[in-house]
Backbone as CSV, one residue per row, in Angstrom:
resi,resn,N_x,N_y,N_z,CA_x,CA_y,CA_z,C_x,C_y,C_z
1,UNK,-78.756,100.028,300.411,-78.102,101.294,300.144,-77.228,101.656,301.329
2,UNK,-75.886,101.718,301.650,-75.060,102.337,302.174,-75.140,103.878,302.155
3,UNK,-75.148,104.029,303.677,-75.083,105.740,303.409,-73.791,106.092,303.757
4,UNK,-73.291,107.255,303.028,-72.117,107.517,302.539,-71.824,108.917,303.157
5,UNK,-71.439,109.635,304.047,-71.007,110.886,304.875,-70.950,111.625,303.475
6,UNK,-69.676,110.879,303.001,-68.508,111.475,302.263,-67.737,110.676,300.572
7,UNK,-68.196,111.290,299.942,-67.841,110.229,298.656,-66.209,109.370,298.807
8,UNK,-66.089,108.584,298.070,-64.494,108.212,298.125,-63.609,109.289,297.165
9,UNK,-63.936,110.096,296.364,-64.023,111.290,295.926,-63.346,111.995,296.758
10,UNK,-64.166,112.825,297.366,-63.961,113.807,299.296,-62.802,112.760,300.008
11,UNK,-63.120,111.832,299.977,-61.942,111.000,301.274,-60.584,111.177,300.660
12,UNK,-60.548,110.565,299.227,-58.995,111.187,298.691,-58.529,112.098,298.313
13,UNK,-59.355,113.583,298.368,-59.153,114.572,298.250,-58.992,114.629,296.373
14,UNK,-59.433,114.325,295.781,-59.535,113.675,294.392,-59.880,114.815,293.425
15,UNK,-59.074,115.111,292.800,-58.862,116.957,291.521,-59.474,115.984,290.438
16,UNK,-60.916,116.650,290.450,-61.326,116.236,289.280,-60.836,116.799,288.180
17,UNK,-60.944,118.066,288.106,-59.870,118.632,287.047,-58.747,118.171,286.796
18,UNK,-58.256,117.926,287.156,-56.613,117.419,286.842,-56.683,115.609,286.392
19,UNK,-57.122,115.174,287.004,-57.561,113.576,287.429,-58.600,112.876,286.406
20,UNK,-59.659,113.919,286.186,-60.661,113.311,285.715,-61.769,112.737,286.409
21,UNK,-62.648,111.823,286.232,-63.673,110.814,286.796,-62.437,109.963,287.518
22,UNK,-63.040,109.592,288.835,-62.302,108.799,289.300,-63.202,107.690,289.084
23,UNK,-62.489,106.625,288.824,-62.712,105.399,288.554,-62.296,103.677,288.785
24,UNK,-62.545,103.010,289.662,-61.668,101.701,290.835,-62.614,100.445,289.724
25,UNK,-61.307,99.825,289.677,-61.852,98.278,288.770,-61.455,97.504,289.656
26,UNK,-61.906,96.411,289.463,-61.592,95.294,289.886,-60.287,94.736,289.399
27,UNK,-59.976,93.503,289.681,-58.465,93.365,289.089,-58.949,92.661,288.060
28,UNK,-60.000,92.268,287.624,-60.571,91.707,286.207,-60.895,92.731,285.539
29,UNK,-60.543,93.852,285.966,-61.101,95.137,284.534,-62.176,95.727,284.987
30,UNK,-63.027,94.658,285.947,-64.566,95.377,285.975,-64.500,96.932,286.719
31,UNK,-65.416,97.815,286.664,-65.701,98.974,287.391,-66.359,98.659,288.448
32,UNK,-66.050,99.316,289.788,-66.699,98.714,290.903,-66.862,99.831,291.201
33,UNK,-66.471,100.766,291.167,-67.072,102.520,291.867,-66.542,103.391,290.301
34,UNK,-67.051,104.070,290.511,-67.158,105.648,289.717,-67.393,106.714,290.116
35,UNK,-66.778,107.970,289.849,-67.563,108.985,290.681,-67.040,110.197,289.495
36,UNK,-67.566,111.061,289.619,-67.495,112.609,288.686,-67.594,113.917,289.505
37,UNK,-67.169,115.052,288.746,-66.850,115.643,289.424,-68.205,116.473,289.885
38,UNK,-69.293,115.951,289.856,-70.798,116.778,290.625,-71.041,115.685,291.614
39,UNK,-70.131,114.962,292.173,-70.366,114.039,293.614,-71.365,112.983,292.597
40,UNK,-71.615,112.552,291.304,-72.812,111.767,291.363,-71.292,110.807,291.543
41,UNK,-71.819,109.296,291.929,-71.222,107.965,292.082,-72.184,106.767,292.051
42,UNK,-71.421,105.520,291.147,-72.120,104.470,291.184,-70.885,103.256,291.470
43,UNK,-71.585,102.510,292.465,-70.725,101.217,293.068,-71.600,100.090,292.392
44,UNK,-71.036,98.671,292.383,-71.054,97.257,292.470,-70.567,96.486,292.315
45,UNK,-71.061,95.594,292.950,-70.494,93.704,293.610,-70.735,92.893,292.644
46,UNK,-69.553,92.157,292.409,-70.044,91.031,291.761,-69.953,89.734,292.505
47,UNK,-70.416,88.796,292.032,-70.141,87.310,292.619,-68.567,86.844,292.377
48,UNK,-68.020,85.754,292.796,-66.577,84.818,292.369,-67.094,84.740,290.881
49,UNK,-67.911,84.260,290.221,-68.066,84.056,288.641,-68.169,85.383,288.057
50,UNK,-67.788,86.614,288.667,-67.936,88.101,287.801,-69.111,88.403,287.511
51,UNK,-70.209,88.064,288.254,-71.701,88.326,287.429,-72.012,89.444,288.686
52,UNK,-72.674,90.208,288.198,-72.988,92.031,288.996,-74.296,91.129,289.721
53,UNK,-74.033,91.340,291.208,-75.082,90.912,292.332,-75.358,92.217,292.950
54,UNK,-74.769,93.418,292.668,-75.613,94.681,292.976,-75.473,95.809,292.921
55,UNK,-76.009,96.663,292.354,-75.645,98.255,291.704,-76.318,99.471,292.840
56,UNK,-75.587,100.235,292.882,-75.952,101.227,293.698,-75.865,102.613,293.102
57,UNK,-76.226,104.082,293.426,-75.906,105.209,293.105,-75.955,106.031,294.186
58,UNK,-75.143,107.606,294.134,-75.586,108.413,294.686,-77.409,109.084,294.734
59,UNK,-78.134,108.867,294.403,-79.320,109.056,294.021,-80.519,108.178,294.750
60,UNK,-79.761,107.362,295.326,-80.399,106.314,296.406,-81.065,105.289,295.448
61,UNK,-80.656,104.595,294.340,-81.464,104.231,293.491,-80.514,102.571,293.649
62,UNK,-80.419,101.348,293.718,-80.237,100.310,293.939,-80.757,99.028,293.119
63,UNK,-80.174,97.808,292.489,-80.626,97.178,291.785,-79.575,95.658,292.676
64,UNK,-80.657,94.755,292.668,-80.194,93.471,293.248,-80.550,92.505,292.175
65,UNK,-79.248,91.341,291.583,-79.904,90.409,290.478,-79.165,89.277,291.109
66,UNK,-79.704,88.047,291.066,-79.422,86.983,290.798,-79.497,85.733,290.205
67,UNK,-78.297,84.394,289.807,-78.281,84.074,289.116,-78.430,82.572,288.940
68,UNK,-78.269,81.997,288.228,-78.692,79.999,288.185,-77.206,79.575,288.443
69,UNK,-76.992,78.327,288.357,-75.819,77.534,287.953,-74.822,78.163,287.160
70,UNK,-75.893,78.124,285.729,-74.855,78.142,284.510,-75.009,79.977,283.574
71,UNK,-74.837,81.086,285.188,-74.432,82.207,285.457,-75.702,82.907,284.684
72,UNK,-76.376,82.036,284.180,-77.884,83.147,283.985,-78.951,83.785,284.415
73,UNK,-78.634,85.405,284.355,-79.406,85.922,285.649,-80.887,85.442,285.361
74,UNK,-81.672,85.330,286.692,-82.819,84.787,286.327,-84.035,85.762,287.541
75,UNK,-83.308,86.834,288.199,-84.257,87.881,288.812,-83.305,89.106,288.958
76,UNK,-84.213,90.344,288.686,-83.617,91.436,289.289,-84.725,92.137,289.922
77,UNK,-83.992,92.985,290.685,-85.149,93.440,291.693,-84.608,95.142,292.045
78,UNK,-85.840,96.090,291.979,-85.103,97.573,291.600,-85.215,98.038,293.142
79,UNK,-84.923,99.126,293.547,-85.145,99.795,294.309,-86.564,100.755,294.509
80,UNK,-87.146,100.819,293.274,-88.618,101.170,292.949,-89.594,100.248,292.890
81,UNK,-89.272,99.063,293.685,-90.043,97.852,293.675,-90.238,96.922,292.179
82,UNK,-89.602,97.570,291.224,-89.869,96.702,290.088,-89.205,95.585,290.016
83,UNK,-89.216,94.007,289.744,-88.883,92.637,289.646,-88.935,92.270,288.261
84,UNK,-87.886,91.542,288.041,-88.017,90.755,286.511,-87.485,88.882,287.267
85,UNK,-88.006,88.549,286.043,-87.239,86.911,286.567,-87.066,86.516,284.915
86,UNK,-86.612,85.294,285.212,-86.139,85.109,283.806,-86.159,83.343,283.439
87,UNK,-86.553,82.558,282.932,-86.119,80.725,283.256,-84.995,80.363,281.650
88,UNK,-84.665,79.808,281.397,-83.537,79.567,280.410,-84.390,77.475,280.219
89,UNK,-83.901,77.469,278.843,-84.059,75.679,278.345,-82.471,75.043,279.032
90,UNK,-82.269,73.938,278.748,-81.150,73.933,278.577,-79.771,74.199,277.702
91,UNK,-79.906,74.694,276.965,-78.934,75.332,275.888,-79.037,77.143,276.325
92,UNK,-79.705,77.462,277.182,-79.439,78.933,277.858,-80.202,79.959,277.073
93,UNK,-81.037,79.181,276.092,-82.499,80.402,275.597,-83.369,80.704,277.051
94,UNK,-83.565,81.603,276.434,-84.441,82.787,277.554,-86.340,81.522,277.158
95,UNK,-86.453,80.579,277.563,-87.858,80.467,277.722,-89.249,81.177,278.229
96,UNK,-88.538,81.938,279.273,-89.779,82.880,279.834,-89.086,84.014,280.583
97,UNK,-89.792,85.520,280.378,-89.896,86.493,281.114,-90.712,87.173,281.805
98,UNK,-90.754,87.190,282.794,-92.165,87.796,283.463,-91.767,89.035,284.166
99,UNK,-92.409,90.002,284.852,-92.016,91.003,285.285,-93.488,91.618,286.241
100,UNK,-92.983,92.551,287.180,-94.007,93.045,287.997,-94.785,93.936,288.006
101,UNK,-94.549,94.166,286.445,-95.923,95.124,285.533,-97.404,94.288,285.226
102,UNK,-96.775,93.163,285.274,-97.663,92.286,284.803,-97.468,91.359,283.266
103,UNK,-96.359,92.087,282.775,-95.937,91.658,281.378,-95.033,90.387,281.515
104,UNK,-95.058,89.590,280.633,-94.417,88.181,280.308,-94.215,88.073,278.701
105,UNK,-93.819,87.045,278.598,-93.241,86.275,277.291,-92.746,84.921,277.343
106,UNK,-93.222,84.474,276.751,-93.182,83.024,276.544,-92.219,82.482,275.439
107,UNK,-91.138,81.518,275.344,-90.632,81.223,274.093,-90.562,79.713,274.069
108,UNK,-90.989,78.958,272.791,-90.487,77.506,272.862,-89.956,77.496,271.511
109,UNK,-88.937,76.620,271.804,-87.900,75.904,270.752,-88.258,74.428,270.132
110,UNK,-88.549,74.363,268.955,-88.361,72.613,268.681,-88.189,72.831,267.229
111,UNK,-87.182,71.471,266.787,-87.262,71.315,265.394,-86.849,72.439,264.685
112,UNK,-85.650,73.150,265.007,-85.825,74.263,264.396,-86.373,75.731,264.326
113,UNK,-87.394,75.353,264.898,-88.680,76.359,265.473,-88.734,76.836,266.779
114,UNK,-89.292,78.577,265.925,-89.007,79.114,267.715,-90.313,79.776,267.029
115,UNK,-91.213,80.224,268.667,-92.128,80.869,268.638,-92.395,81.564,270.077
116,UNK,-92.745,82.870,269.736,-92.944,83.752,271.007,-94.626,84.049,270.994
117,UNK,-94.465,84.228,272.471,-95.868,84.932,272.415,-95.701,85.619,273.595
118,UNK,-96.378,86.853,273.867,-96.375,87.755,275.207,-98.141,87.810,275.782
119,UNK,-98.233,88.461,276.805,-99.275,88.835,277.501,-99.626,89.778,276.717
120,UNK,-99.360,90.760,276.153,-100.371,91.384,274.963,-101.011,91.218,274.245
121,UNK,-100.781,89.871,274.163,-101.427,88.851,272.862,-100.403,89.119,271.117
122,UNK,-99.526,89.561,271.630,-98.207,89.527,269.660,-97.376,87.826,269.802
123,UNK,-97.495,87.509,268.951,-96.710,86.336,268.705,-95.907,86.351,267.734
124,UNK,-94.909,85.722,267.524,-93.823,85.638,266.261,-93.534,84.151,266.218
125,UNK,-93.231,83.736,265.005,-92.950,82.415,264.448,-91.778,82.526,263.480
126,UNK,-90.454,81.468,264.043,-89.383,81.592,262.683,-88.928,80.240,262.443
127,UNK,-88.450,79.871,261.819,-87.981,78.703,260.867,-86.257,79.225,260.705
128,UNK,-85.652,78.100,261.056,-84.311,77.960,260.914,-83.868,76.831,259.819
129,UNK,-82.498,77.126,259.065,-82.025,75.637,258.481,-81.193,75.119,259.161
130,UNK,-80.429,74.073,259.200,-79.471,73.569,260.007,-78.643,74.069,260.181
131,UNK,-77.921,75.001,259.691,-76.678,76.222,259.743,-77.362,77.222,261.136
132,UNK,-78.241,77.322,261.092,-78.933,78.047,262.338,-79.682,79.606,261.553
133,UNK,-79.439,79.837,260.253,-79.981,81.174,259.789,-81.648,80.853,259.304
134,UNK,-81.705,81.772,259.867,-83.396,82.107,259.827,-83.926,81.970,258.187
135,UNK,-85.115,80.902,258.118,-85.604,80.687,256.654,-87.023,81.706,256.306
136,UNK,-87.406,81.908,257.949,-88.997,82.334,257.899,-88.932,82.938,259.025
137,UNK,-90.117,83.655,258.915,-90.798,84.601,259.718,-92.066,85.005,259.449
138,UNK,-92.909,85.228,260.494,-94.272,85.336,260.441,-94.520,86.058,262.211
139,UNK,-95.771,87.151,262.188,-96.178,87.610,263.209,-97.571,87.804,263.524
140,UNK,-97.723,88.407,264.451,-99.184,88.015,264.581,-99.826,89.841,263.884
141,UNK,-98.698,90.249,263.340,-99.366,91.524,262.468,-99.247,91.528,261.431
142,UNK,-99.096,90.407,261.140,-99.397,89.764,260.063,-98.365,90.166,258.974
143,UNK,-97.012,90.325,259.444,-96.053,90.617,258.446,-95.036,88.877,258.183
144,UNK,-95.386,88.531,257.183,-94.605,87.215,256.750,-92.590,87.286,255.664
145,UNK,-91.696,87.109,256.377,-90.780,86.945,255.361,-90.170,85.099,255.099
146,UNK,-90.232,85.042,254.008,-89.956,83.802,253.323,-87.910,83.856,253.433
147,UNK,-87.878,82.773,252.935,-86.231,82.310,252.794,-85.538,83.790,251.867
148,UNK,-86.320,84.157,250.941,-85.625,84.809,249.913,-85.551,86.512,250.162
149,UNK,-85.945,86.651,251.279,-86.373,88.238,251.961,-84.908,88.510,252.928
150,UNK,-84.292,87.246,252.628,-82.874,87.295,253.495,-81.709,86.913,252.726
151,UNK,-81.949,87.030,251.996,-80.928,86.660,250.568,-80.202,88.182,250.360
């Protein structure tokens, strides 16, 4: 967290009334600061590949993520100590989520077939055709839809 005297707001002498939210992009479009006219403001960085490596606010509140190779974030980390991570297959499905509640999720792919299961103990089961649209579904609350529930 950068501490800030003075918003960039205050430094340009910035008429919200007249002006609006002030607002700075990147030269790719992205938003990198914001600010309104009650002083709140939010900044962040991205990497050379455009992926957000870190969010900030007036509020002292901060978020750090980073990412794999093939730009998939695979941790974030809060300013309230909360952590997520994330692992990907190779085709960039989310295989596992875990987090510093204690909660996870598990996913595997084969044949068509995907099936989840979490640390709560809920699982889901679906069936694909070769087009990739879902034939089936089944959960562990016991709600089942067949091919024709998607028709």
């Amino acid at each position: 967290m950068k501490n800030m005297t003075q918003t960039i707001g205050q430094l340009l002498n910035w008429d919200f009334e007249v002006e609006g939210d002030l607002i700075i992009e990147t030269k790719d479009g992205q938003v990198a600061y914001s600010e309104d006219a009650t002083g709140y403001w939010e900044r962040s960085e991205r990497d050379d590949r455009g992926n957000q490596t870190y969010w900030e606010d007036s509020e002292n509140r901060w978020c750090r993520y980073e990412y794999d190779s093939d730009d998939n974030r695979i941790k974030e980390t809060t300013s309230d100590g909360f952590w997520a991570k994330w692992e990907y297959n190779s085709e960039r499905d989310i295989t596992l989520y875990e987090d510093s509640t204690g909660y996870w999720k598990q996913t595997t792919y084969a044949d068509n077939k995907c099936r989840t299961e979490d640390s709560n103990g809920m699982w889901e089961r679906m069936e694909y055709n070769s087009e990739g649209y879902e034939t089936y579904y089944e959960n562990s609350k016991g709600e089942v839809k067949d091919k024709l529930s998607f028709i």
